[in-house]
Structure formats: C-alpha cells, structure tokens
N, C-alpha and C positions, 0 to 999 in steps of 0.2 A: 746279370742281364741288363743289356742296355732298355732305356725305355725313351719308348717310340712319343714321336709331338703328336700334337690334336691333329695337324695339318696328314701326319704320314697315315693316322687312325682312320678320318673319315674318307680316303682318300682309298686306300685299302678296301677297306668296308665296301665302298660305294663299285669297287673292281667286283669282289666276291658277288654283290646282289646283281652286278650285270651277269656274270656268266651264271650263277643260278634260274635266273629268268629266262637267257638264252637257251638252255638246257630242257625246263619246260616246255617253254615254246615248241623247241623242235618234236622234243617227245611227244605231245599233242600233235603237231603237224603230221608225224611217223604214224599215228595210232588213227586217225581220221579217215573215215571211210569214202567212198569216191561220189560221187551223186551219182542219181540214179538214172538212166538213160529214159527217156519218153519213148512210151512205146512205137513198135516202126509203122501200124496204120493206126490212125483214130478211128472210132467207133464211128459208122457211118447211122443217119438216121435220116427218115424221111418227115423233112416240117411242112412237105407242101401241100395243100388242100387244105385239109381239117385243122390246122395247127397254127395258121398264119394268114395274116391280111395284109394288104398293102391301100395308102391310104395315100391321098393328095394333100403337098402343102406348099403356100406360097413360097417362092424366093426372097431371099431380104431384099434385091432389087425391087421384087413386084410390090413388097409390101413397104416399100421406101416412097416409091410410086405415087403408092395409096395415101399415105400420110401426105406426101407433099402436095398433091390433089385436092386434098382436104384444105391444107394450110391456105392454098391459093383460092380457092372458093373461098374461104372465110378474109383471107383479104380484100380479096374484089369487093366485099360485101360491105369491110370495114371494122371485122371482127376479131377479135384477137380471141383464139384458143388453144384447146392444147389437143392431139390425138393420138390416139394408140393404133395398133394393128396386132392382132391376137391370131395363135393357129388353133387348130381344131382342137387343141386341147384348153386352150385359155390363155395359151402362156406369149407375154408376150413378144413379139419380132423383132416391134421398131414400133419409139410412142416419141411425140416431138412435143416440147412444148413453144408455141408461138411466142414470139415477142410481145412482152402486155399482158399474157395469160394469167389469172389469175392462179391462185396457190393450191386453188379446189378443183382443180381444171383434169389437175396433170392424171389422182387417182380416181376421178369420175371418169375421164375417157376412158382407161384402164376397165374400167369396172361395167359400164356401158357395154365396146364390146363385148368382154367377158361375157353379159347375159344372150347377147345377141346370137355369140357360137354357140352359146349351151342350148338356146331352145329353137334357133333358124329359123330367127325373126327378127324382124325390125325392131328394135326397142317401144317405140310409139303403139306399136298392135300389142306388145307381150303389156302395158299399162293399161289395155283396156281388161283383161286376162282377170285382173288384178282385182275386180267388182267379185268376180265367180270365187275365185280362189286368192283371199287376201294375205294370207302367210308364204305364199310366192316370197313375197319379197326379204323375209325373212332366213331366204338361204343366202349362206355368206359369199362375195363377193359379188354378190350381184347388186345392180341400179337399175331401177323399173323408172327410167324419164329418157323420153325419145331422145336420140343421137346415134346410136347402135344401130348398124346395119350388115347384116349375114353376107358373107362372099361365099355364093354356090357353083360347084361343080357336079353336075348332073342331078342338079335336083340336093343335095348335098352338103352340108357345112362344110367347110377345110378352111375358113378365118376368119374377121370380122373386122369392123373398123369402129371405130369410139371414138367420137369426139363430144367438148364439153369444154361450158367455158362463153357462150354465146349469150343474148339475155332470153333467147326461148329455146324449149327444146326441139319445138319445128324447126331452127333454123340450124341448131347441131344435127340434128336427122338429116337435114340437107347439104349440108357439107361431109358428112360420111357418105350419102347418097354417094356425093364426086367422086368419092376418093375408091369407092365400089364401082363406079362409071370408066374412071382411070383406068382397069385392071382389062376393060372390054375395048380398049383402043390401042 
C-alpha cells in the first residue's frame, strides 16, 4: 500500500469533517420544530379609569425655553450660572451650564430643582420649612437654598427650573423665577 503525504492526509481529513458537519447540521435542521404562531386575538383588558392616569409634561422645547430664560436674566444681570429643567418626576430635560459657571453650579441646579418638583415650592419657602422639620434636608438629592422654582399646571407640579451658581440665592430664585415667567408667554 502506497502511503499517502501529510499534504493528501490533512486535506482528506479536513473533506470528511466538512461533510460530517454538513450532515448534522442538516439533521438538526430536519428535526427542528416550527415556531409557534401568536395567538389570532390578544387578550383584551380594560386599563381605563381605576388602572391609569395621565399626567402633564413639558416639551424639551418648552423646557429649552425655560433654561435659556434663565440663562439670559442671569446675563442681563452679569451672572454667570448654570440651570437645569426637571419633569414631574425629577429627572432631568435640559440643564445648561453658562459660560463662567462655576463647577458646583452645574449639580446644585440639578438638585434645586429636583426639590422644588418634589414638594411645589419654591426652594426659598421649602428653607424656611427647614427650622420646623430639620432632617428635610437630609433626603437625598435634595438642596434646601433658594433657586428652585415649581412649573404648575393647575395648581400642579409637572417640572421645575434650578438654577445655581449666582453669589445669592435671591438672585438664582430670580433667574428660575424667568425661566418659569418664559413658559407663560
């Protein structure tokens, strides 16, 4: 018997493990079941009344708005800061930081309004809160120093505006005021 080179061995070899694998394959394919069709109605169910709410939230235009309102009262003024814009849940929309603002600016706005949605109020009123009930300030994500001011619908939270970053907080309070003022013109 003649014998075969290394080249005709692995060459061989390498034939046999294709069509062994081809053979799998297909028999797997052969043996595979079909998926299973989704049923022809869904389950109907009734969510409305008891089950569901619907709620109001700004546009990121309106809340682009609102910051740039801010930004611009705080120019006029001479101030460089930085402001957020939060929805009814805290989170935020659209937060800018000014030219110049400082580095503390950007997560004090943030956290400003944050307080302001959460209790629908001005930040400046929720610090005086603060004498009665001093561990307020001790829930997380919150800043008890005026700048935060509530955007209401009907009486209502559904966002807020945060600014911070001024040398008072009267006068972040009053550049959120704006950017709150903005959303009524």
């Amino acid at each position: 018997m003649k014998k075969l080179s290394t080249r005709t061995r692995v060459v061989t070899g390498a034939v046999a493990v294709a069509a062994v694998g081809a053979s799998v394959v297909g028999a797997v394919s052969a043996s595979a079941e079909t998926p299973h069709q989704a049923p022809a109605a869904a389950v109907a169910s009734d969510v409305q009344n008891k089950n569901t709410f619907q709620s109001s939230h700004l546009t990121v235009e309106a809340a682009t708005k609102a910051a740039q309102a801010s930004l611009d009262a705080a120019a006029k003024a001479g101030q460089k800061i930085s402001v957020a814009v939060v929805d009814r849940n805290g989170n935020v929309i659209v937060e800018l930081r000014g030219d110049g603002a400082g580095p503390q600016s950007f997560e004090s706005a943030e956290r400003k309004a944050y307080t302001a949605v959460s209790w629908n109020a001005p930040t400046s009123e929720l610090v005086k809160r603060l004498a009665q009930a001093p561990n307020l300030k001790d829930i997380p994500g919150t800043l008890f120093l005026g700048g935060g001011a509530p955007v209401q619908l009907k009486g209502a939270p559904i966002a807020a505006v945060g600014v911070a970053g001024a040398p008072s907080a009267d006068q972040d309070e009053q550049f959120a005021q704006a950017g709150v003022a903005a959303l009524n013109n």
